[in-house]
C-alpha positions in Angstrom: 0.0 0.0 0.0 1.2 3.5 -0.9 1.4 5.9 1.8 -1.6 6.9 3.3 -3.3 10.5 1.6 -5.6 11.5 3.5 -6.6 12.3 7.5 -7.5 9.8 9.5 -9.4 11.8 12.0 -11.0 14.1 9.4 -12.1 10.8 8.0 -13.4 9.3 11.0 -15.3 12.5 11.7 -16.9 13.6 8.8 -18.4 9.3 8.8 -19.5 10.2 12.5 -21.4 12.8 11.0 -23.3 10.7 8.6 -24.0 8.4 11.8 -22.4 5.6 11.1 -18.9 3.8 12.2 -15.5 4.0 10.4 -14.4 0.0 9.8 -10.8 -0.4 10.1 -9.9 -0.5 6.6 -12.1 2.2 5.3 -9.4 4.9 5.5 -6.7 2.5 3.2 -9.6 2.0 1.1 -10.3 5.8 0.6 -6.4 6.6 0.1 -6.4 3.8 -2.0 -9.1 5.7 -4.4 -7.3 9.0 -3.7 -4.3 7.6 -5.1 -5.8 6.6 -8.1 -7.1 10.1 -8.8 -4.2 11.8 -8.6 -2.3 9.3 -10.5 -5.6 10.2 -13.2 -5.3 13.8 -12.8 -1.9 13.7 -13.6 -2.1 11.5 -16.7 -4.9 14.4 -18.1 -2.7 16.8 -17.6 0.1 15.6 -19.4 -2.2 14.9 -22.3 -2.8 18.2 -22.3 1.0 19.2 -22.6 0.9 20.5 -18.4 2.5 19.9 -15.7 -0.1 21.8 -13.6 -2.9 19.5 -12.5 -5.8 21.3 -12.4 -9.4 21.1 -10.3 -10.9 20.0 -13.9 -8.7 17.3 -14.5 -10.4 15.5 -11.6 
C-alpha cells in the first residue's frame, strides 16, 4: 500500500457525522481511491502538454 493521503481523524469525523462507524480498513480504502485520482489527474494533464494539475482534470 502507498502511503496513506488522506486524515485519518478528518475521516473518521466527517463518517460520525453521517451516523455511522469507520471499519478499520475504510481509511486505506479511501487513500487507496485518492491515489488513483491523482495518478488520473496527472495522466490528463500531461495529455494536455501540463505539468499543472488542475481542479478540472479530476
Amino acid at each position: 500500500m502507498a502511503e496513506v493521503l488522506v486524515v485519518t481523524s478528518k475521516v473518521k469525523e466527517a463518517v460520525k457525522a453521517q451516523g455511522c462507524n469507520t471499519a478499520s480498513d475504510a481509511v486505506e480504502a479511501l487513500s487507496a481511491k485518492v491515489n488513483q485520482m491523482v495518478k488520473d489527474a496527472a495522466e490528463r494533464a500531461k495529455a494536455n502538454g501540463r505539468k499543472t494539475v488542475r481542479g478540472v482534470d479530476f
